[in-house]
C-alpha positions as CSV (number, residue, x, y, z in Angstrom):
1,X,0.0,0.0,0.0
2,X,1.1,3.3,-0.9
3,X,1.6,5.9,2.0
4,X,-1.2,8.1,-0.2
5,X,-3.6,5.1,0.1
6,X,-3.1,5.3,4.3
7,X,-5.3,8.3,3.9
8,X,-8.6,6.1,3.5
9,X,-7.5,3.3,6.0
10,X,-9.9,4.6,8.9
11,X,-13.3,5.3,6.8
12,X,-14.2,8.2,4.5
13,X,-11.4,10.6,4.2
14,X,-11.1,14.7,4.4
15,X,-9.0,16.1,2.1
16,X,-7.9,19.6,2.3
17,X,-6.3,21.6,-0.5
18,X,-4.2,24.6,0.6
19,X,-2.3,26.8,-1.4
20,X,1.5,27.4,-0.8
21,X,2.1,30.9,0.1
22,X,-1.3,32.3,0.2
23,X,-1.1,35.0,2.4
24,X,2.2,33.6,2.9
25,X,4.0,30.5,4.0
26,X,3.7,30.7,7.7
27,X,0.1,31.1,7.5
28,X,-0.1,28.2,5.0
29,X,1.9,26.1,7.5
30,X,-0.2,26.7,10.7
31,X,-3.7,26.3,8.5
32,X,-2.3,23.0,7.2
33,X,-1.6,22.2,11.1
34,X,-5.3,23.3,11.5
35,X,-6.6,21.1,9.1
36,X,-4.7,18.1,10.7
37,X,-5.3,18.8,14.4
38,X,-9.1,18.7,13.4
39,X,-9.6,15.8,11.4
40,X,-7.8,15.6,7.2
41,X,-6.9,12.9,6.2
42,X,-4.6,13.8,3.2
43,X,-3.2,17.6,2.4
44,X,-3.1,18.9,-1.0
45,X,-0.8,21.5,-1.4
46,X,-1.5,23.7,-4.3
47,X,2.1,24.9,-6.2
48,X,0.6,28.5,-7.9
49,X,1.2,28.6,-11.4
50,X,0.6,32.3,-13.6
51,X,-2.0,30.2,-15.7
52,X,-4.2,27.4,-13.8
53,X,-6.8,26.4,-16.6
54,X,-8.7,23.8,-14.1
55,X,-9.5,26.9,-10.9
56,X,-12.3,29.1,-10.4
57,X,-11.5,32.6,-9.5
58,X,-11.1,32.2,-5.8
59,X,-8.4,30.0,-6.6
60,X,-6.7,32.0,-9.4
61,X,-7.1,34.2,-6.7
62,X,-4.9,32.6,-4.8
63,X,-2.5,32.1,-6.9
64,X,-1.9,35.4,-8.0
65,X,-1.6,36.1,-4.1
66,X,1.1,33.9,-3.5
67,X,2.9,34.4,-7.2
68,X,3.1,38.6,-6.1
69,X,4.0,37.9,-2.5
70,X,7.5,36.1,-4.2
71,X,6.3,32.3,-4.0
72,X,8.7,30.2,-6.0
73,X,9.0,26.3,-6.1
74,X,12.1,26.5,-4.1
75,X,10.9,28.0,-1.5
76,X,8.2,26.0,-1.0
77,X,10.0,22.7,-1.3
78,X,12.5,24.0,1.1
79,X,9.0,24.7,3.3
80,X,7.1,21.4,2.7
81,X,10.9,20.2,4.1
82,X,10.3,22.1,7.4
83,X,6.5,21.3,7.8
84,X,7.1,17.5,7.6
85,X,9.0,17.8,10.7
86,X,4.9,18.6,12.2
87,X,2.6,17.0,9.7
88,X,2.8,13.1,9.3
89,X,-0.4,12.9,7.3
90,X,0.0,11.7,3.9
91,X,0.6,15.2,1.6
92,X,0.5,16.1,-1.9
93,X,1.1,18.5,-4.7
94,X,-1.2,20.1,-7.2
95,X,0.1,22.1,-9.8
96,X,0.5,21.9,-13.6
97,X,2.1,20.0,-16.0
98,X,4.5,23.3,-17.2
99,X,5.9,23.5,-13.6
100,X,7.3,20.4,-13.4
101,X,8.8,20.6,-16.9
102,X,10.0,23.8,-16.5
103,X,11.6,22.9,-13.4
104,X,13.2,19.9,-14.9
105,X,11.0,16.9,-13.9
106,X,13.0,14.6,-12.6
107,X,14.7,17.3,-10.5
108,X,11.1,18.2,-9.2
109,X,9.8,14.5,-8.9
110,X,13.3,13.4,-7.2
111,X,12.5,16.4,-4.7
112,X,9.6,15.2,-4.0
113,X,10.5,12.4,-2.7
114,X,13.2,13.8,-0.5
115,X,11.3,16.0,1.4
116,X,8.3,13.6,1.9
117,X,5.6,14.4,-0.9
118,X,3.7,11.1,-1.9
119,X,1.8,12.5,-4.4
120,X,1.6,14.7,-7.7
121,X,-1.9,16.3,-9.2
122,X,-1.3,17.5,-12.4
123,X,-5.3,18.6,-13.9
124,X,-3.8,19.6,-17.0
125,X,-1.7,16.7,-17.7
126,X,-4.0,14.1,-20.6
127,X,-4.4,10.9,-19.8
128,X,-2.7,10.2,-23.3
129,X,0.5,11.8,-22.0
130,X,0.8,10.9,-18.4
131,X,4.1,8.7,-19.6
132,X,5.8,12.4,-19.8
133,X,6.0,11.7,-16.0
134,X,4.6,8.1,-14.9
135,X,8.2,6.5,-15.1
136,X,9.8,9.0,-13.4
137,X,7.3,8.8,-10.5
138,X,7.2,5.4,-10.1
139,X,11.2,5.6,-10.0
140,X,10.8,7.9,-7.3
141,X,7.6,6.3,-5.2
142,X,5.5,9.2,-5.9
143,X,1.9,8.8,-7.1
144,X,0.6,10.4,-9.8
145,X,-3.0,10.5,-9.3
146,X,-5.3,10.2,-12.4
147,X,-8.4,12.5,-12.4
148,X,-11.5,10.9,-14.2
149,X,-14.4,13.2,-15.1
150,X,-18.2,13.5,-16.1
151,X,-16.1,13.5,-19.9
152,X,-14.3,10.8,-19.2
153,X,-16.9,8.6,-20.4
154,X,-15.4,5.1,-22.2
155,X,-12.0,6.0,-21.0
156,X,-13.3,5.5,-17.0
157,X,-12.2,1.8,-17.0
158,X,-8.9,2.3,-18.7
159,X,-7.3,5.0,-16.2
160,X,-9.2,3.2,-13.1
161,X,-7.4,0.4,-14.3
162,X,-3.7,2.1,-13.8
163,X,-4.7,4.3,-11.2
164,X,-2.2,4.5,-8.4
165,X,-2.4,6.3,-4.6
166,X,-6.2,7.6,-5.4
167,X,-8.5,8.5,-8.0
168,X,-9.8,12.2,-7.9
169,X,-13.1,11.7,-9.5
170,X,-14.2,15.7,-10.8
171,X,-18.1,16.0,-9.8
172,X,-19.0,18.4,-12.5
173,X,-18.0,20.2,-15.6
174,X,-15.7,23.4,-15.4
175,X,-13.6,24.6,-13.2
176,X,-13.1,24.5,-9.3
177,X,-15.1,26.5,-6.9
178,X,-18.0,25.8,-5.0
179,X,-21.3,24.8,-6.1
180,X,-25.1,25.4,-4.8
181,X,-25.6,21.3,-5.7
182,X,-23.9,19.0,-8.2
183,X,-26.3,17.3,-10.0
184,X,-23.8,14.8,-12.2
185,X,-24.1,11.1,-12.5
186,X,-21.1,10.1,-10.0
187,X,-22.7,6.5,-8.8
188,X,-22.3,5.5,-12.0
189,X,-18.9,6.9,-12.2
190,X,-17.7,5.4,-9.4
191,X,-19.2,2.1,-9.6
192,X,-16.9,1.9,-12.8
193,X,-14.4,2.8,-11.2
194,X,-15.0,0.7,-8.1
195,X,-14.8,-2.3,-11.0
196,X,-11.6,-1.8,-12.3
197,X,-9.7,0.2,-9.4
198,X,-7.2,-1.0,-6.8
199,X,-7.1,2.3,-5.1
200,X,-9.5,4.3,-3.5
201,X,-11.5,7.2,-5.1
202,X,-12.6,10.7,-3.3
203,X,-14.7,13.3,-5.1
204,X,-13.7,16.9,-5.3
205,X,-15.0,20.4,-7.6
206,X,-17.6,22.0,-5.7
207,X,-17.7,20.6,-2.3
208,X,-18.0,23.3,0.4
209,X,-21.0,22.1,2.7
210,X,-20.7,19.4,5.1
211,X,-23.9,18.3,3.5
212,X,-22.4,18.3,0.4
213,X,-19.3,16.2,1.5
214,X,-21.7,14.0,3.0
215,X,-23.3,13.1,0.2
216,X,-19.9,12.7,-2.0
217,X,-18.8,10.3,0.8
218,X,-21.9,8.3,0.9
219,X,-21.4,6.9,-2.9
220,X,-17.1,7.5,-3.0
221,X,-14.3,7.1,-0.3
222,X,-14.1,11.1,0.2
223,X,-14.3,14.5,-0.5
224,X,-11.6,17.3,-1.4
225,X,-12.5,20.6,-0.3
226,X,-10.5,23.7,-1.8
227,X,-12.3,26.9,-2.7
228,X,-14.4,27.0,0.6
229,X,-10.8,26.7,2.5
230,X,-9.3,29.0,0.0
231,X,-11.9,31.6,1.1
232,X,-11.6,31.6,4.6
233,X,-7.9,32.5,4.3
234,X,-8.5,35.2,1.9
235,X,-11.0,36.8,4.4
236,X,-9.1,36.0,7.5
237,X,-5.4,36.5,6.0
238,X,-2.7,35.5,9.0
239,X,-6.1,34.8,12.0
240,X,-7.1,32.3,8.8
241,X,-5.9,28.8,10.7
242,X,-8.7,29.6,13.3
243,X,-11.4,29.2,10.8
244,X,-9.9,26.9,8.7
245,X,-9.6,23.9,11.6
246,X,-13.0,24.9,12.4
247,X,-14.2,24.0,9.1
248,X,-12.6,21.1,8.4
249,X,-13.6,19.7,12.0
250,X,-17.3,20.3,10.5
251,X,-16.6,18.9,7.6
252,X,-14.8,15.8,9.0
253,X,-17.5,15.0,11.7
254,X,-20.4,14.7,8.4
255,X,-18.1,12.2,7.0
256,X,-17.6,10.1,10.4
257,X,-21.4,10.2,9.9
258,X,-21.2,8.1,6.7
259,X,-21.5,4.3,7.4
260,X,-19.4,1.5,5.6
261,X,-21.5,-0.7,4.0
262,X,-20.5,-3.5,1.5
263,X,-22.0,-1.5,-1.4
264,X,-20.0,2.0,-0.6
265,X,-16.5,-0.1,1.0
266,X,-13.1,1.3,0.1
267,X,-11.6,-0.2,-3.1
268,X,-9.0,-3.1,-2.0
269,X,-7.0,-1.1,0.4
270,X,-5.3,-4.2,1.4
271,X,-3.9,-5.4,-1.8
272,X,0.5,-4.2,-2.4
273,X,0.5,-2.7,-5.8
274,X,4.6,-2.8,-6.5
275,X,6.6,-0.2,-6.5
276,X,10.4,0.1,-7.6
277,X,12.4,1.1,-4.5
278,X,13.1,4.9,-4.7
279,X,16.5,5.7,-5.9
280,X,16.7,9.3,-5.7
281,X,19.5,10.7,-7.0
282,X,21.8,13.7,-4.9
283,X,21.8,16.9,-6.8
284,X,24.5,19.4,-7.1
């Protein structure tokens, strides 16, 4: 079992998506502490990119906070570094496919792996070319984590079937940001995927209520939560990680409310899917 998959090993998890530097790192770093002390399961740490094609404007948002406040990848490797000395909680990134190239992506993929990142999210990245990266994160024992959405259609097998760490089903069409109700199709989504997966699957876009979250976690194994979180930092700036444990103690008490029945069980946490043995590399 992958150290991503331990998220879901004690019932429906809460998955929290923060983004690095917004209003700056040590806010980021005591909200992500937040979100841990009350409850996620798994953190999602958004890298900001000038361009994010897959966010809503409180995200964008966001990210052009961070980006003008001097965020660079470096820095916030060097701080994921120092927060792993607090956080033992599975974590990983979410950015886009032209930050890892431009960084040079075994460089970035080695990285993280040394400083404890078991996952990488890349929304932009097609399924067509996740080979761009697959090797290199299998070389390194980081998951890439396939997204599979309402478009997905025929195709829902195929990437359930390779899926490693989790699958991040997308509840609706368009980009992030919360939603009044999502009204797409996901049983039947996940039931597919349920068929052909070896990993677990939590639902994310447009989660913000613990209503809401309820209901993703009734027919998945979770929910991802970003805008709502993003929003209580931009209105509370550095007294933010207040709010935000708040929240996600809401939001992870509806989802100890969801019961485990055979029909809604975990996909096989239990079964090893191999891994090559990292072998990261020292850098200059």
């Amino acid at each position: 079992m992958s150290n991503t998959q331990k998220a879901f090993e004690n019932g429906k998890a809460f998955i929290a998506f923060i983004t690095c530097g917004d209003p700056d790192l040590e806010t980021t770093a005591k909200a992500v502490c937040a979100a841990v002390k009350n409850g996620a399961d798994l953190i999602e740490l958004g890298i900001p990119f000038s361009d994010p094609t897959a966010e809503g404007p409180v995200i964008q948002g966001a990210n052009l906070r961070a980006l003008t406040g001097g965020i660079t990848t470096d820095k916030i490797f060097a701080f994921v570094k120092e927060l792993r000395r607090d956080v033992k909680i599975p974590m990983v990134f979410m950015t886009y496919a032209n930050v890892v190239f431009s960084y040079g992506a075994e460089k970035f993929i080695s990285t993280c792996c040394d400083i404890g990142i078991d996952g990488l999210i890349l929304p932009d990245l097609p399924y067509e070319e996740k080979e761009e990266f697959q090797p290199l994160c299998r070389q390194y024992g980081v998951n890439l984590i396939s997204l599979i959405a309402p478009t997905s259609e025929n195709r829902i097998a195929m990437i359930a079937k390779e899926a490693e760490g989790f699958i991040y089903i997308v509840s609706s069409l368009g980009v992030t940001g919360t939603r009044s109700e999502i009204n797409t199709d996901l049983a039947s989504i996940v039931k597919v995927v349920r068929e052909n997966a070896d990993v677990p699957c939590a639902i994310g876009f447009g989660i913000s209520t613990p209503e809401q979250a309820k209901k993703m976690a009734d027919i998945s194994d979770g929910a991802i939560v970003g805008s709502a979180i993003i929003k209580l930092l931009e209105k509370y700036g550095k007294d933010s990680p207040k709010y935000v444990g708040e929240y996600v103690k809401s939001m992870k008490d509806a989802l100890t409310l969801v019961s485990t029945s055979p029909s809604v069980a975990p996909a096989n946490l239990q079964k090893p899917i191999p891994r090559p043995k990292p072998q990261p590399k020292p850098h200059p």
